[in-house]
C-alpha distance (Angstrom), angle and dihedral (degrees) to the residues before:
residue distance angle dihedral
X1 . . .
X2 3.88 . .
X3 3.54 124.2 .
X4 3.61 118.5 -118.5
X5 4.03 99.4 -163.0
X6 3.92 110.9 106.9
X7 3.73 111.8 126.1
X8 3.75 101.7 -156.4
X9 3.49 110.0 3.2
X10 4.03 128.6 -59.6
X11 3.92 124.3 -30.0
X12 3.67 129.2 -131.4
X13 3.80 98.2 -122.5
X14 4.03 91.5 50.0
X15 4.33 83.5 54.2
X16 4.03 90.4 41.6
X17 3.63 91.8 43.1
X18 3.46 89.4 55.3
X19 3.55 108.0 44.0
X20 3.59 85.6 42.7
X21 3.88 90.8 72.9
X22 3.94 101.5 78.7
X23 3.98 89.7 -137.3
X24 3.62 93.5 46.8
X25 4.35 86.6 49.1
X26 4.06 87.4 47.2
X27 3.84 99.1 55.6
X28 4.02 88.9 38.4
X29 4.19 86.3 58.3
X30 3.31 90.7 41.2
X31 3.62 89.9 46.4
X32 3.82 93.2 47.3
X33 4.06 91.5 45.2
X34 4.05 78.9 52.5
X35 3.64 109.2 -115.7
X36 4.19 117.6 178.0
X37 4.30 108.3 -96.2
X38 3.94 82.1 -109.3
X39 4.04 91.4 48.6
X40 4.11 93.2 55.0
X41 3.61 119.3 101.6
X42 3.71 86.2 -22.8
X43 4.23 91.9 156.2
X44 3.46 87.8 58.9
X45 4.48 122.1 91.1
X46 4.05 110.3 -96.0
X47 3.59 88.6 -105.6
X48 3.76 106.3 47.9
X49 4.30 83.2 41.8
X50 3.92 81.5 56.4
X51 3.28 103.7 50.3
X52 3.91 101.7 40.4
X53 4.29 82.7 56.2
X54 4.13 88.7 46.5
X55 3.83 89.0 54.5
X56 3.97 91.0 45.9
X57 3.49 93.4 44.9
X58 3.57 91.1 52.8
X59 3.65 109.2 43.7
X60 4.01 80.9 55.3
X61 3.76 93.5 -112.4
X62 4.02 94.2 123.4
X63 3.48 127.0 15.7
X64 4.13 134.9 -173.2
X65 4.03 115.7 -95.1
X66 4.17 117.3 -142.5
X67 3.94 85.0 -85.7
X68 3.95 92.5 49.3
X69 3.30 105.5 -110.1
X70 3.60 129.2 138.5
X71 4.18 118.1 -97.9
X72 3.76 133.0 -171.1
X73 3.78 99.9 -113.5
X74 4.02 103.4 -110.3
X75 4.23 91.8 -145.7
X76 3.58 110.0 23.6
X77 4.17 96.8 111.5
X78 4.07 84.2 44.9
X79 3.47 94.9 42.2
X80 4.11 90.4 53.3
X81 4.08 86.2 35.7
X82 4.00 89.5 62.3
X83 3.75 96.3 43.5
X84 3.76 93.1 58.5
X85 4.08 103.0 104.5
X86 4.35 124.2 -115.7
X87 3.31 115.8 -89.3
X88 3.64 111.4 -96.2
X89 4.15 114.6 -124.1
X90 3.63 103.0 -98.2
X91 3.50 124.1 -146.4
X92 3.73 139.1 -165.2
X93 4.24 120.0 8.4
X94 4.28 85.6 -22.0
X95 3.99 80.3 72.9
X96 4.07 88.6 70.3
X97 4.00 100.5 33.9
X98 3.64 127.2 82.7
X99 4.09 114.8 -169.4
X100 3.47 91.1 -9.5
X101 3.85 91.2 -59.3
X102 3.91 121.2 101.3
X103 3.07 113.3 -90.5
X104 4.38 112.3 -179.7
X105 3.65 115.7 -9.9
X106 3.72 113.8 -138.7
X107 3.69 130.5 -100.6
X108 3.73 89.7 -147.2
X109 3.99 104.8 96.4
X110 3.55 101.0 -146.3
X111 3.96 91.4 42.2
X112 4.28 90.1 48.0
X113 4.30 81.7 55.0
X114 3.91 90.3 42.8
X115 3.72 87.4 53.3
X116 4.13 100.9 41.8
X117 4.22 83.3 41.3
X118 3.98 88.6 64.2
X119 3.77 95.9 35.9
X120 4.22 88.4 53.5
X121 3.94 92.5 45.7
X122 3.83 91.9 48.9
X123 3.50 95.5 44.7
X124 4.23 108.5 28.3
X125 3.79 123.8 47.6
X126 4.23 108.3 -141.3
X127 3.65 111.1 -83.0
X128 3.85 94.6 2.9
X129 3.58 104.9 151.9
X130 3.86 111.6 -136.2
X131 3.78 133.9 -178.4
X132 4.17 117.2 -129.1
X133 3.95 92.7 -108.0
X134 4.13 86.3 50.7
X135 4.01 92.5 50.6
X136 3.75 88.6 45.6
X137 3.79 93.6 47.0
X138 3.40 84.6 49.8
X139 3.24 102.1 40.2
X140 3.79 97.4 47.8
X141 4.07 85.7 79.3
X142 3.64 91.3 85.1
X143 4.07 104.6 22.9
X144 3.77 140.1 28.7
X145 3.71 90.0 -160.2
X146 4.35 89.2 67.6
X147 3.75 87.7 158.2
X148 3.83 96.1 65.9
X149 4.03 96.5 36.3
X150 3.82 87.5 55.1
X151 3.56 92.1 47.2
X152 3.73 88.0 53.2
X153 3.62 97.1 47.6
X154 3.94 85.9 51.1
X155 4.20 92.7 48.2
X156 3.61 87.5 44.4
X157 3.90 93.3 44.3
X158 3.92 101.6 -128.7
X159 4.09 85.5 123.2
X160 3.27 132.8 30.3
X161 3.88 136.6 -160.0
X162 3.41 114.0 -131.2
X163 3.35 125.3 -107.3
X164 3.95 93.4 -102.8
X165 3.82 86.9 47.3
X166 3.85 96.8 -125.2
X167 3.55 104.7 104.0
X168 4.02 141.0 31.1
X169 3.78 130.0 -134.8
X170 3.55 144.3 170.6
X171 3.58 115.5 -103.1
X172 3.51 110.6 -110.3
X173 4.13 117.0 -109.6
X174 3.59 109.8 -121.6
């Protein structure tokens, strides 16, 4: 029995729940390489073969021709593509982050301190004393290029290296 509830078309966890079942994924290549409705999944048990089609079926990723068998849909991943909303404007640091990772840092000066100001206070405490490999691990959260964020934060003076040059901290406010 197929569920007729979609609002506006399918939804990207119904298509990633199903192709994230490994039986579900088979029959879909299968489908997609176009295999007869008898050919797909056919090593698999009635029940598990049933199933895996049900979920294709109805996350929208196959669907049944006039002569009932199974098709690749033709605009399921544009379908899902168009439903995804506009990106809101963005304002303050969320301008130069991406998924919570940096994603530009601005030419503007004082924006480029703005942004390595609230990447310091959400990741250092004040005076916190931290070795290189701990402000890298840390660091690594919202770069892959550490070296050259660190070096920021120190140009921009939201860290400091200690006067020994073995550790890191956060200058204390005050």
């Amino acid at each position: 029995m197929r569920r007729e509830t979609r609002q506006s078309g399918p939804h990207w966890r119904r298509v990633m729940a199903a192709l994230a079942n490994r039986d579900a994924r088979t029959a879909y290549a299968q489908i997609v390489l176009g295999a007869r409705h008898d050919d797909v999944s056919s090593g698999l048990a009635g029940q598990r073969r049933d199933r895996a089609i049900a979920a294709l079926l109805d996350a929208g990723l196959v669907e049944r021709s006039a002569d009932d068998e199974l098709e690749a849909s033709e605009s399921i991943f544009h379908d899902l593509l168009t439903q995804q909303p506009k990106r809101q404007a963005q304002i303050g640091v969320a301008r130069f982050m991406r998924l919570g990772r940096i994603d530009r840092y601005p030419a503007n000066q004082t924006e480029r301190r703005e942004l390595l100001a609230w990447i310091a206070g959400e990741t250092f405490e004040p005076g916190e004393e931290l070795s290189e490999r701990k402000v890298n691990e840390r660091l690594l959260g919202y770069t892959d290029d550490v070296v050259l964020l660190r070096r920021y934060m120190i140009d921009f003076g939201v860290l400091e290296r200690t006067p020994s040059g073995s550790s890191y901290c956060r200058p204390r406010e005050g």
